[in-house]
N, C-alpha and C positions, 0 to 999 in steps of 0.2 A: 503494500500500500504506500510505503512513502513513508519514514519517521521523520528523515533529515529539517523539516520546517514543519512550523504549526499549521498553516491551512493543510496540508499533506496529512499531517497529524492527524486533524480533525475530522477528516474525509472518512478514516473506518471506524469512527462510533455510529451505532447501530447495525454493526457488524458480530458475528459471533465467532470463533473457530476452533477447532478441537487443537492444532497445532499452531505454532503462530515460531518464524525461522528469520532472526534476527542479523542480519546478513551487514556486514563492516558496521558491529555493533560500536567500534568506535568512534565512527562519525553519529552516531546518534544520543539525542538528550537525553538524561536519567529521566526530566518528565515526559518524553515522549514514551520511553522506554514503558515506565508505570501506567499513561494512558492504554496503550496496547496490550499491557497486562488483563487489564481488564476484561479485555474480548475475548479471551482463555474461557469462553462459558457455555459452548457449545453440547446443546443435549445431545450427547450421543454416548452407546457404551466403550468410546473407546478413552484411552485416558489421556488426559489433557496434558502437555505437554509444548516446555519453550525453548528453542534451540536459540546458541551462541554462536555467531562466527565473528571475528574478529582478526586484525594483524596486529601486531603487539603495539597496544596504547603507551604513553606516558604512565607512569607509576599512581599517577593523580587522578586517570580517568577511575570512573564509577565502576567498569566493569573489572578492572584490577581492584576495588576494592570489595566489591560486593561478591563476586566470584573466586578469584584465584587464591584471594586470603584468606578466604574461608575456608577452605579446601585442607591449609595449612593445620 
């Protein structure tokens, strides 16, 4: 859908999806990131699920912190 900018952003609420594959998730905002989380809400049996891709951020982005150091 577009994370990189807010109208982009905005474009998949009232969307739903069972997977949702976050692609050069370090061009993308931690609010966009959390808006798109959202949409993880799709009724189906299968399970929900959010994939990472990324090329190695600064130490500072969000995805280094919220993912790799946790990991730690």
């Amino acid at each position: 859908g577009g994370l990189d900018d807010k109208d982009r952003t905005e474009k998949i609420l009232g969307q739903e999806y069972a997977t949702i594959f976050f692609n050069e998730c370090s061009q993308i905002p931690w609010s966009s990131r959390n808006m798109a989380i959202t949409r993880l809400a799709q009724n189906t049996p299968l399970r929900l699920k959010a994939f990472y891709d990324c090329n190695p951020p600064s130490d500072m982005h969000w995805f280094i912190e919220r993912a790799i150091q946790r990991t730690k």
